[in-house]
N, C-alpha and C positions, 0 to 999 in steps of 0.2 A: 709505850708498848701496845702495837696492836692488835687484833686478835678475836676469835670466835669466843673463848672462855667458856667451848658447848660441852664438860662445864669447865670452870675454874676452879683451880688446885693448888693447892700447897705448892707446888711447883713454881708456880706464875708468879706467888708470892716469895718464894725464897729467892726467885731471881731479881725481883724488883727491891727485897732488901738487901741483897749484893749492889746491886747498882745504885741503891739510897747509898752505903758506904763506900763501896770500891771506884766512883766515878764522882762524888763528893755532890750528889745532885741533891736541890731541895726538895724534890717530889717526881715521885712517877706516876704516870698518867696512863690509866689503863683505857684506850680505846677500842668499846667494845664493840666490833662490826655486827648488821647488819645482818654480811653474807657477803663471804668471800669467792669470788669468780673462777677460780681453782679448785673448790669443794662442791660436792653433790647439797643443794640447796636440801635436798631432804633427812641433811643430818642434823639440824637444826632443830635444838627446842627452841621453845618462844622465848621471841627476844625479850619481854619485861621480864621471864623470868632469870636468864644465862643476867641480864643487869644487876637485878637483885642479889644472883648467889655467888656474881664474882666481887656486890661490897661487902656479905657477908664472910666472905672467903679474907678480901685483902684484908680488912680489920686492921688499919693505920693510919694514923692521921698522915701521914706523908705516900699513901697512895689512895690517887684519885679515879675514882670510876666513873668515866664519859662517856655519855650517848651522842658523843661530837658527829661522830659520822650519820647516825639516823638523823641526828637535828637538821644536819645538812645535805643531807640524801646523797653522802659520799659511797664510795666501792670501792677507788684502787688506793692505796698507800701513798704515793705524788700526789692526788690531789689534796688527801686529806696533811698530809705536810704541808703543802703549801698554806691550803686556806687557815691552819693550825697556825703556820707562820707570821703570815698576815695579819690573824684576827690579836696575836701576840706578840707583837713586833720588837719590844723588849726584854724576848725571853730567849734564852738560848735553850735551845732541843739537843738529844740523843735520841739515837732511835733504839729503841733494845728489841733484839732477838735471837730464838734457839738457833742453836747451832742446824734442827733441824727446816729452817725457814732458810739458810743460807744456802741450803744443798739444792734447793730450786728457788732460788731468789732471781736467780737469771728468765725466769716464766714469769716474773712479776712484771705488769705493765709500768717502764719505764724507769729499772730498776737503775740505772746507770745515772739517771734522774734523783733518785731516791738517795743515792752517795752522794751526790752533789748538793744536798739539801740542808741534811745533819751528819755530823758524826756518829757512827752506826756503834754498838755494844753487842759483842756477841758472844751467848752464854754457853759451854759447853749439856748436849743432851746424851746420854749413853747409846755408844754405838754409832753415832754422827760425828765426833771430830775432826777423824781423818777425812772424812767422805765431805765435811764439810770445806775444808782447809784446801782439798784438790777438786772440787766443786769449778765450774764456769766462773760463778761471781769471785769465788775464794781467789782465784789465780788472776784473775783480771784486775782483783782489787790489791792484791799482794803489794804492789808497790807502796799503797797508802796506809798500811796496816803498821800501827806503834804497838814499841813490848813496854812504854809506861807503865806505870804503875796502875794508869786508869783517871786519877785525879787531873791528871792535865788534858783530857781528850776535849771537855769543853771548849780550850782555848786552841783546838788545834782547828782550821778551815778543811770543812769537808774537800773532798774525800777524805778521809779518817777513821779507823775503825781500832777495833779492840777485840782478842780476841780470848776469853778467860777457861782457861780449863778446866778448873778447877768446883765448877759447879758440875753436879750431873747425877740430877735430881731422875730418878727413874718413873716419875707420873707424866700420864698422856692423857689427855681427854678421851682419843682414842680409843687408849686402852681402857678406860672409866664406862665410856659409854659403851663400851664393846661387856663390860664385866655386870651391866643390869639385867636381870631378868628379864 
């Protein structure tokens, strides 16, 4: 799961222990960007710190907190899959994300890419399902979308997606960083 975390929430965690059980994964890996190309760079706290309070946050030994993308001076999602892939060639991936990343997934550099890479998990956010599901990406991907249970999406060959309702955790960083003095 990739992601700003400016900051990380109980949210990013409850969706990452839905997908520790609902997708039968050994661990989720939080990749914490940098600096997303679709965001205003000046909403950012400092990056050691957004590191620190999203290990403080996930507090699981089955989710991992990554500075993959700073180590390697990534930016968009495709590359950092890719070289993620490569440097782990033994591992099968999912990608996870809200429901509100699908609703402009289609803005993301090379997102048609990004289906073809891993199997995508996508978490329901309040107020995004429907918007997400009739979304550019949602109807483009529509044909490769399984109603499994979720455990078998590993073994399915992207494109592949999932798409779960039934999360819908009302925290936003957003809204968090919107609600500081």
């Amino acid at each position: 799961m990739g992601g700003s975390f400016n900051p990380a929430h109980a949210g990013h965690r409850e969706i990452s222990l839905a997908a520790l059980d609902r997708l039968d994964l050994d661990a989720v890996w939080w990749l914490v960007t940098p600096g997303n190309p679709l965001k205003d760079p000046g909403i950012y706290a400092d990056y050691e710190k957004r590191l620190h309070d999203a290990r403080a946050v996930a507090d699981h030994a089955d989710i991992v907190v990554s500075d993959f993308e700073k180590r390697r001076n990534l930016q968009y999602t495709v590359d950092t899959l890719e070289q993620i892939k490569d440097a782990n060639p033994n591992v099968r991936f999912v990608w996870l994300m809200g429901a509100d990343s699908l609703v402009n997934f289609h803005c993301w550099k090379d997102w048609r890419r990004i289906a073809e890479l891993a199997p995508i998990a996508v978490f329901n956010r309040p107020g995004y399902g429907e918007a997400a599901l009739a979304s550019e990406a949602g109807q483009a991907l529509a044909p490769f979308r399984t109603t499994a249970d979720g455990d078998d999406l590993l073994s399915q060959e992207p494109p592949a997606w999932i798409y779960f309702p039934e999360t819908d955790n009302p925290l936003s960083s957003t809204a968090l960083r919107s609600a500081k003095p």
